[in-house]
C-alpha positions as CSV (number, residue, x, y, z in Angstrom):
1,X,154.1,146.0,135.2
2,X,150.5,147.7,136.1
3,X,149.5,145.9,133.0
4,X,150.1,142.2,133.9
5,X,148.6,143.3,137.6
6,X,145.8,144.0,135.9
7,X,145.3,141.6,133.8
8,X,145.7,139.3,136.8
9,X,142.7,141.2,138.7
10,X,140.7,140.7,135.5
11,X,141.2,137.1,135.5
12,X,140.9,136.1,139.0
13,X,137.2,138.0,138.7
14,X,136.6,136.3,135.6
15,X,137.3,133.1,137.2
16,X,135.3,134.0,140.3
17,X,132.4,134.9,138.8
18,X,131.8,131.9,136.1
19,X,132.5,129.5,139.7
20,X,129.9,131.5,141.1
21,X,127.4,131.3,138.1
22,X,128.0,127.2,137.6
23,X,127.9,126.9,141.6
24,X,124.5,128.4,142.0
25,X,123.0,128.7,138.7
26,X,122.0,132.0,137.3
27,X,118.3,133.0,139.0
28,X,118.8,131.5,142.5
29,X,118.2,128.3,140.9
30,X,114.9,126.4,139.6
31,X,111.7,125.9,141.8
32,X,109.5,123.1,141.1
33,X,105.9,123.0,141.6
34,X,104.2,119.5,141.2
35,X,100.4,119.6,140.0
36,X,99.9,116.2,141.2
37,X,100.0,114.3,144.0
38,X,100.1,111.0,145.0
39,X,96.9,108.9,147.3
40,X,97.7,106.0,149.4
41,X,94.4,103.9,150.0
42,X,94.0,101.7,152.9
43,X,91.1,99.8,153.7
44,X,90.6,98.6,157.1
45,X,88.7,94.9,156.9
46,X,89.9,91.3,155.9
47,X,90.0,90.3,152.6
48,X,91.1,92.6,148.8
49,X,88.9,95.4,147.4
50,X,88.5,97.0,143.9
51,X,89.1,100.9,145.1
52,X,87.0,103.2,143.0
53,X,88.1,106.9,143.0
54,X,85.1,109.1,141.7
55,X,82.9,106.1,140.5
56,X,86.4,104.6,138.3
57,X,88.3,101.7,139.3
58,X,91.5,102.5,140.4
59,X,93.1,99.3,140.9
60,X,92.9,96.2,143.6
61,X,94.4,96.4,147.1
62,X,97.4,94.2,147.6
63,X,97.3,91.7,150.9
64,X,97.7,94.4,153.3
65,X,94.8,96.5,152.1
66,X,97.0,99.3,150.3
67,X,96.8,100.8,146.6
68,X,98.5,103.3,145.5
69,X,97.9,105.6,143.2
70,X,100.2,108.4,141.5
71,X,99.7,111.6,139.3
72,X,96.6,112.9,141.4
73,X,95.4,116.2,140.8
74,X,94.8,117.8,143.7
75,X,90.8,117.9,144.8
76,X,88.1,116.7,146.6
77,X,87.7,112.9,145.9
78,X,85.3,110.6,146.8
79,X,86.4,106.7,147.5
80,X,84.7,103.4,147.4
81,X,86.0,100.0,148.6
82,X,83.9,97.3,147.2
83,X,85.2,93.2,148.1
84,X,84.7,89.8,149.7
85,X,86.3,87.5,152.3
86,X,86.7,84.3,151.0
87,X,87.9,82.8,153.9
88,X,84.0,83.6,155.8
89,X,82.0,81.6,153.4
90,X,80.1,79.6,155.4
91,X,77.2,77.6,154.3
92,X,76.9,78.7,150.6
93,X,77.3,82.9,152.4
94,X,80.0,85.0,151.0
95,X,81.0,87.7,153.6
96,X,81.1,91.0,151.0
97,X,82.3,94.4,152.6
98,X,82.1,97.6,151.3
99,X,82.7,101.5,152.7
100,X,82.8,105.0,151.1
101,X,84.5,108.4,152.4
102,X,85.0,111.5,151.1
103,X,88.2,113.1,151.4
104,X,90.6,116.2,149.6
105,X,93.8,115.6,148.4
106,X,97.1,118.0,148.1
107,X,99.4,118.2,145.2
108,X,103.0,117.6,146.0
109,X,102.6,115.6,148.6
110,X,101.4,111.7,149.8
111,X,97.8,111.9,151.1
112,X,96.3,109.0,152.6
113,X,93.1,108.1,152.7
114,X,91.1,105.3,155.2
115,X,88.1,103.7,154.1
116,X,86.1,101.8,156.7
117,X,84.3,99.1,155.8
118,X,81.1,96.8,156.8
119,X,80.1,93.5,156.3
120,X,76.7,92.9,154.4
121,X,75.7,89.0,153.0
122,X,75.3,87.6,149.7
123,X,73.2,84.5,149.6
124,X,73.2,81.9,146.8
C-alpha cells in the first residue's frame, strides 16, 4: 500500500512540475531587446515635403504632413523638409518651404520629430 502512495506522490509532482515549466517557460521567460526604432515626422506648413533623414530621402509626407518611417537605429539624426504649395502660386511664384532640425532617436520606442518650416520664392 506505501507503494501506490508513493507512486501517487511521484506523479502528482511530475504533473506539477511540467504545468509549472509549460506555464512559465524554463528561464523566467524571453526578454526582447529591439535595436531599432521607429520616427514619426511631422512637418508643420501647408502643402507635402520629400523628408530627408541624413541627406537620403526617406519618403513624401501624406496630406497631413506625416511620414513614417520604421527599423531606425537608434542615433543622432538630422532632418530636412524640402516642398511647395501649389495652392499659393500667384503670378507665375511658387510658394517653396523648407526647414531642418537635429534631433536623437531611441530604439524600441516611437520618436517623433517636428520640423518647422519657412517660406522662400521661386520665380519663373
Amino acid at each position: 500500500m506505501n507503494t501506490k502512495i508513493i507512486k501517487k506522490i511521484i506523479l502528482i509532482l511530475v504533473v506539477v512540475t511540467l504545468l509549472t515549466i509549460g506555464l512559465t517557460g524554463c528561464g523566467g521567460g524571453i526578454i526582447i531587446i529591439s535595436t531599432t526604432g521607429t520616427v514619426v515626422v511631422t512637418v508643420n506648413g501647408p502643402g507635402r515635403y520629400d523628408i530627408y533623414m541624413d541627406g537620403v530621402l526617406q519618403g513624401k509626407t501624406d496630406a497631413y504632413g506625416r511620414l513614417t518611417i520604421t527599423n531606425v537605429p537608434g542615433g543622432n539624426y538630422y532632418f530636412e523638409a524640402d516642398g511647395y504649395d501649389d495652392a499659393w502660386w500667384y503670378w507665375g511664384n511658387w510658394y517653396y518651404y523648407y526647414g531642418d532640425t537635429n534631433q536623437t532617436t531611441y530604439n524600441g520606442r516611437t520618436n517623433y520629430v517636428t520640423i518647422p518650416v519657412s517660406p522662400y520664392y521661386y520665380y519663373y
